[in-house]
N, C-alpha and C positions, 0 to 999 in steps of 0.2 A: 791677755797680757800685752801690753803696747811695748813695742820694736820702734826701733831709730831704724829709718829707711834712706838712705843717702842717693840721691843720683845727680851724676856730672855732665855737666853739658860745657860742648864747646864755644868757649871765652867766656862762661858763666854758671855757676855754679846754683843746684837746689838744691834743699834737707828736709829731710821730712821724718819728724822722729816716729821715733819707730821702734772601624772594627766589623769586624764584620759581622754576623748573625748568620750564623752556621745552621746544622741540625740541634737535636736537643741532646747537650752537656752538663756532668754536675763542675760547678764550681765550687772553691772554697775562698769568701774573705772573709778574715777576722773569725776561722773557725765557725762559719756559716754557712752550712751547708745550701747551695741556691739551684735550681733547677731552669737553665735558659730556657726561655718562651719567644715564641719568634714573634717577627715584627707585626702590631697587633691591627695597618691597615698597609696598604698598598702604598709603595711610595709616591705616587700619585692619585690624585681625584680630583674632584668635582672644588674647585675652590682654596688646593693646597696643594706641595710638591715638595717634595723634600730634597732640600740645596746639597748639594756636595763639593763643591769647587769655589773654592774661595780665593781672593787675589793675592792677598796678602792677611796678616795679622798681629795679633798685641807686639810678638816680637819682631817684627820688623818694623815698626813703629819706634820701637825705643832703640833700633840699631841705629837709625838717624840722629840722636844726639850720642852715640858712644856708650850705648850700655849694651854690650853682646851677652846677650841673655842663656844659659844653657836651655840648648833645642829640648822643644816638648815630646819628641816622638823620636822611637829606636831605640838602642841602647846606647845609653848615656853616660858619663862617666865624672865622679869628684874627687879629686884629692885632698885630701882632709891631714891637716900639718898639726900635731901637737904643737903648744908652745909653750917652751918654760922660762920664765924669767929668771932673774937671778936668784933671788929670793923665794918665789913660789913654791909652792905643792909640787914633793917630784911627781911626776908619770911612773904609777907600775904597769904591772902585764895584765891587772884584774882593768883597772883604769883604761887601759889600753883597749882592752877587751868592750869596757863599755859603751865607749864609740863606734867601734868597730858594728857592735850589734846595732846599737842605736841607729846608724846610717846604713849600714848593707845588710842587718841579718834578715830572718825570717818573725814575721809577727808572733812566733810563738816565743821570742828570744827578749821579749819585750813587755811589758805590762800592758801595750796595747797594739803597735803599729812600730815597724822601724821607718825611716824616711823610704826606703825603697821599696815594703809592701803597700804603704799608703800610695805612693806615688803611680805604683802600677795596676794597684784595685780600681784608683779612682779615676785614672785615665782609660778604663777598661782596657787595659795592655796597650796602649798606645805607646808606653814609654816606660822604660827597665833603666832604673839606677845603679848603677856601679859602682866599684871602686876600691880605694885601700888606704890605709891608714900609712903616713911615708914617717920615716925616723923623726925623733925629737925633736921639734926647730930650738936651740941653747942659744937666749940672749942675754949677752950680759948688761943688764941692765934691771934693775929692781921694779919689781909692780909698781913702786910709787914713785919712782923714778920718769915712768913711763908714761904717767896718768898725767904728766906738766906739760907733754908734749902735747901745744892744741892748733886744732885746724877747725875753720870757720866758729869759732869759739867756743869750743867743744874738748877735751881732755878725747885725744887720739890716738892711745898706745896702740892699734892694730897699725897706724902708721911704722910702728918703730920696728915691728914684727916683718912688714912688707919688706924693709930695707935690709932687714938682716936674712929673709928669706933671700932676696935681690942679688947679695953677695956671698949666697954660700953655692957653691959648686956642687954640693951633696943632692943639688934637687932636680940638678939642668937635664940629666935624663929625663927626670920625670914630665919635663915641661911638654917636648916633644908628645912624649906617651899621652898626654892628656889635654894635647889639642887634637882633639879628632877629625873634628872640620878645618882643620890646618887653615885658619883665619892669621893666626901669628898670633893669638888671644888665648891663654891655657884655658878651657872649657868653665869652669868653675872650681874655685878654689878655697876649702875650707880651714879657716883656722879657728882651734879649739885651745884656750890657754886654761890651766889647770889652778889656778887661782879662781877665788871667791868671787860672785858679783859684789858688782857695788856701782851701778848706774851712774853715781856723781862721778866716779872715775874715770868712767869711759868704760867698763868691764861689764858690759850690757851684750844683748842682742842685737845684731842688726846688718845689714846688706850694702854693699858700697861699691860704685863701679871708679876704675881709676884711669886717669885721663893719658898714659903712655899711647906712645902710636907702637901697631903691632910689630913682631916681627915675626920674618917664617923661622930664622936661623935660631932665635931665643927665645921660642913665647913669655908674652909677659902676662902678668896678672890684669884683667877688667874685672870681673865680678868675681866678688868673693863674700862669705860670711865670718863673721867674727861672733865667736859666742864661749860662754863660760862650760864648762865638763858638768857643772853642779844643774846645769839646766836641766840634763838629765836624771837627775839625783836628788836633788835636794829639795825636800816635801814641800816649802815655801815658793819654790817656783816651778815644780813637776805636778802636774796636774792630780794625778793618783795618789806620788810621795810615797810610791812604793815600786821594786822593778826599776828597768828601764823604762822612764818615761820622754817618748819622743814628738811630745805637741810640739814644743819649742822650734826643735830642728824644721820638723814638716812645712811649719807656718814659713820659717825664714828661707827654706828652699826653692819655696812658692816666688818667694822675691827674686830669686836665682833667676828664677825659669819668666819670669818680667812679670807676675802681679804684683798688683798693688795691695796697701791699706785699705780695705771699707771703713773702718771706725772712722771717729772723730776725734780729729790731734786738739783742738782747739778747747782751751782748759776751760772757757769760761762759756762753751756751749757743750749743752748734753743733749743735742742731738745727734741719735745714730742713724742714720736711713737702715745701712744695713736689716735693721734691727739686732745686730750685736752677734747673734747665735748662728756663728760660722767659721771655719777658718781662719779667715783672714778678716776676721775681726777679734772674736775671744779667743781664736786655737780652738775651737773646737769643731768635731763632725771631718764630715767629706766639704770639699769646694764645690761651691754653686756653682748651677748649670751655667753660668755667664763666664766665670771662669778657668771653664772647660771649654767652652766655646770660643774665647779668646785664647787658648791654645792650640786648639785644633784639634778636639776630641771628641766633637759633637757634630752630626746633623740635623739641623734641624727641621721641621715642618715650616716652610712658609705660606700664611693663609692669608689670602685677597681674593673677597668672593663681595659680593653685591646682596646674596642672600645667609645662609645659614650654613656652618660643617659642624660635622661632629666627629671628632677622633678622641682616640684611643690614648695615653702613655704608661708606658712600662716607668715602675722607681727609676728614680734617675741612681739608686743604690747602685744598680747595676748593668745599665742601657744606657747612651745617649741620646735618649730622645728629649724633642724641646719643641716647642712652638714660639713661633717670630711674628708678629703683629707689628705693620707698619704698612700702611698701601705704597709708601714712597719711599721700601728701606733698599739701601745700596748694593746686599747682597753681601756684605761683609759684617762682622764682629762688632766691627768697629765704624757704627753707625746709632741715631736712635730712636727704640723698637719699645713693646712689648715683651716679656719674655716668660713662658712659661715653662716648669717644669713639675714633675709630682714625685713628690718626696716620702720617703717612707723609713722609719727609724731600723734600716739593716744598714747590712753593708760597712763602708765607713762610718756612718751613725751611728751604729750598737754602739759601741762601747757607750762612748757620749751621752747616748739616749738612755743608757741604763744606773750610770755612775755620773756622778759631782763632781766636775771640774772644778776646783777651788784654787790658783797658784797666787801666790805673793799678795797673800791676802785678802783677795777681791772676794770681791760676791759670788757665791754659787751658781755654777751656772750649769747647764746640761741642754740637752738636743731635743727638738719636741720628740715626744715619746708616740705622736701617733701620726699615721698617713694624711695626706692632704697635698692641695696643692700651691705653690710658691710664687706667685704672680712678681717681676718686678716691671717696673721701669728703667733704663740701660739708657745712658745718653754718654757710649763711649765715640762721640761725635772727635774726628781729628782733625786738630788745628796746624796749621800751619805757622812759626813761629820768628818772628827776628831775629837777628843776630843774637842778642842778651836775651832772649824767655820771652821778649812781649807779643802776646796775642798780633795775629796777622788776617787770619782770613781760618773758615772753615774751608774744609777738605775732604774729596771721598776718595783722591789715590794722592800716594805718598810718590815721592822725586828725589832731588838733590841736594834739598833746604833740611829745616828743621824739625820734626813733628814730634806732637804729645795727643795725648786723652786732653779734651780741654775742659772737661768738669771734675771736681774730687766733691767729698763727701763732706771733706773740711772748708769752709771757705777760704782759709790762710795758704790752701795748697792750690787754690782753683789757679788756672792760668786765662780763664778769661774773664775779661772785663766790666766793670762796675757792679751793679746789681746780680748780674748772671752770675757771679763768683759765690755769693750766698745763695740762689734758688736753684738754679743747674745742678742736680745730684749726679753722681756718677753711677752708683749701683742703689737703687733703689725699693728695699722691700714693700709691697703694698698691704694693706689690711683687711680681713674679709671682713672686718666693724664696719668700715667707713670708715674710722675715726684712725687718724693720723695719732696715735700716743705716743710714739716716737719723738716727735719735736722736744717732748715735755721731759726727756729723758728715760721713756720707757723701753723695755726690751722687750724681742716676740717671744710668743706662747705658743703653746700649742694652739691657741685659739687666731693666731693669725695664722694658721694656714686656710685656703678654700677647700671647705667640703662641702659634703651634699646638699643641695640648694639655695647654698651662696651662690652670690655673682658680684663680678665687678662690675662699675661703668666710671669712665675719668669723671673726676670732680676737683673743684678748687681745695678738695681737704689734700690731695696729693701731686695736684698738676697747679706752677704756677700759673700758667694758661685756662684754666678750668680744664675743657673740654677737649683741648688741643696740645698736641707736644713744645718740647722747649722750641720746637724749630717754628711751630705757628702752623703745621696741618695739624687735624682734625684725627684725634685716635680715633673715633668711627666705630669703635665694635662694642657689644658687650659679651663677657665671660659668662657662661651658667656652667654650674659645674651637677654633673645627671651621675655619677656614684664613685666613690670611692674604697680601695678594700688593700691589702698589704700588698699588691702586685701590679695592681695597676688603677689608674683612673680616665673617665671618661667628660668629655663638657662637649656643650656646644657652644660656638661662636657665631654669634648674628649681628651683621650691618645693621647701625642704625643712622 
């Protein structure tokens, strides 16, 4: 389901619709019983070394234009604001209740995942959501009332709601309480109006940071989501359509916490790189290793060797492990690499992997149902940016100025220039075919993942460079992938 994604920058505006490894322990996600296995090579060898100390990441990257993102790691916390218009659907205690579960309970409270088990399955405990459900926000003003107020020519009743949050005194405790990090920015702030979607009205999903300067004395609202109670609810846009269903919320939290869109906004290309079957693109499953990585919940194996390695990963279901391919990568997230990880349908996956996601109508979709492994391409390369958004220079550390991701998925969303705005992907699925069917409109399968005796090697069917990355060196390796089984997979990588 596509989200309206909004972000502000300063004196100019964008839109974009929208751990450690202990001894052996049972875990349980999603009612799966899992058995940890510890790390399956040494954090060092012959050719590889696995990173731990990064300088920066995605969210501090997007604090430079004014978007303070709720931190990926610790406990965390949202205030989640009923709103009832004048006219609306009152809030009862059951309704009440649905939220409540929906964002803070326990996955068994839920038809699949609340926002706060998903969040801290998939981070593998890196980050515990909180929170509490604060009294009714009462505006007097009618749903359709509401829907005429527009910004950037958009019908923006969440605007009307902020203002009437702005002047009630009922919440100014709360403001305090829910900046943690005492930025003067209330940490994340959710509003859920009890009224119907209806997308032309503005009574949609989606994520929107707001350009107030902070204060300590009265935090104000930067990022917050606005979304309908029925997303949880209502079979048309609830993936199951039975239960609480908390795709909706998860996907738009992720925007919270600073990712992006992988889909494609742009109506009149059906090209998805992603290949669609993710998160943050359909709602569905666990977030890719990339986007775990760009939070800070991942270390990965970095491999630069002259000859051959061969390792090991555990499911990325429930490990962080990853491989980073680039002889000349910066050592951060936010560069661009190779990225491997091996996927396996538990975890966050089960459900997805077992049931049809179907919401507001779309095509069926679900999770590959069997192990393998996930090749992309990552070119979350940062730009440096003008005053207004325009492209300046690339960057490998961030300062005083402006910075972004300088490739999207969409060309309409790219922020750099000419041609690179259409061929520069940002998250890049690769195909163990060869054959790119994604341009064409297709979606992955199980059969794009790599398994036993596939291999990659860059070619012009996915690199506009052929052989070489968007930056003009030379990717250099090939992938063979030597066995795959529900817990882990193995490949070697050789120079060529």
């Amino acid at each position: 389901m596509k989200k309206k994604l909004f972000f502000i920058f300063p004196l100019f505006a964008l839109f974009i619709t929208g751990c450690g490894f202990g001894g052996t322990r049972v875990i349980n996600y999603n009612s799966d019983s899992h058995e940890q296995i510890d790390p399956l090579q040494p954090d060092e060898g012959d050719g590889y070394k696995m990173v731990k100390d990064f300088a920066f990441n995605l969210q501090d990257v997007k604090t430079t234009t004014n978007q303070h993102c709720l931190p990926s790691k610790g406990d965390q916390y949202l205030l989640v604001v009923p709103v009832q218009f004048k006219n609306g659907e009152r809030w009862t205690s059951s309704k009440l209740d649905v939220i409540r579960k929906g964002f803070f309970g326990q996955a068994a409270d839920t038809s699949w995942q609340s926002v706060g088990s998903f969040y801290n399955a998939s981070s593998y405990g890196n980050l515990t959501i909180r929170g509490e459900v604060a009294n009714t926000l009462a505006i007097d003003v009618t749903v359709e009332e509401a829907s005429t107020h527009i910004i950037n020519d958009q019908p923006s009743p969440d605007d009307i709601a902020i203002s009437y949050f702005n002047a009630s005194s009922a919440y100014n405790n709360l403001r305090k309480q829910y900046d943690k990090n005492e930025d003067g920015f209330i940490d994340s702030v959710v509003f859920i109006y009890s009224n119907a979607i209806n997308s032309d009205a503005g009574y949609w999903a989606w994520v929107y940071w707001n350009s107030e300067r902070a204060s300590a004395e009265k935090p104000v609202i930067n990022s917050y989501l606005w979304m309908s109670y029925y997303f949880f609810t209502d079979s048309d846009y609830a993936g199951y359509g039975n239960g609480i269903d908390a795709h909706t919320a998860i996907h738009e939290t992720g925007h919270l916490l600073g990712l992006d869109d992988y889909y494609q906004y742009d109506k009149d290309n059906k090209y998805d790189p992603s290949g669609a079957i993710e998160m943050h693109s359909y709602n569905i499953g666990d977030d890719n290793i990339y986007s775990k990585f760009a939070l800070g919940w991942v270390n990965p194996y970095f491999v630069s060797t002259t000859g051959s390695v061969n390792l090991s990963l555990r499911t990325s279901a429930y490990y962080g492990d990853a491989i980073i391919l680039n002889d000349t990568w910066n050592g951060n997230s936010m560069d661009e690499y190779i990225m491997i990880e091996y996927y396996s349908p538990y975890g966050m996956n089960m459900m997805d992997s077992q049931n049809i996601y179907k919401p507001n109508g779309k095509k069926a979709n679900r999770m590959y149902t069997v192990s393998g492994f996930r090749i992309y391409h990552i070119d979350s390369r940062i730009i440096e940016m003008e005053t207004r958004g325009s492209f300046k220079q690339y960057v490998d550390t961030i300062g005083q100025g402006y910075y972004a991701v300088g490739a999207s998925n969409s060309p309409s969303r790219s922020r750099l220039p000419g041609k690179d705005a259409i061929d520069f992907k940002y998250v890049h699925l690769l195909e163990s075919s060869g054959v790119n069917t994604f341009k064409s409109g297709g979606i992955a399968t199980n059969e794009t993942l790599f398994k036993n005796g596939s291999s990659f090697v860059a070619s012009t069917e996915f690199f506009p460079n052929g052989s070489k990355f968007n930056d003009g060196t030379e990717v250099g390796y090939r992938i063979s992938v030597n066995e795959c089984n529900d817990e882990f997979g193995s490949l070697t990588i050789s120079k060529i």
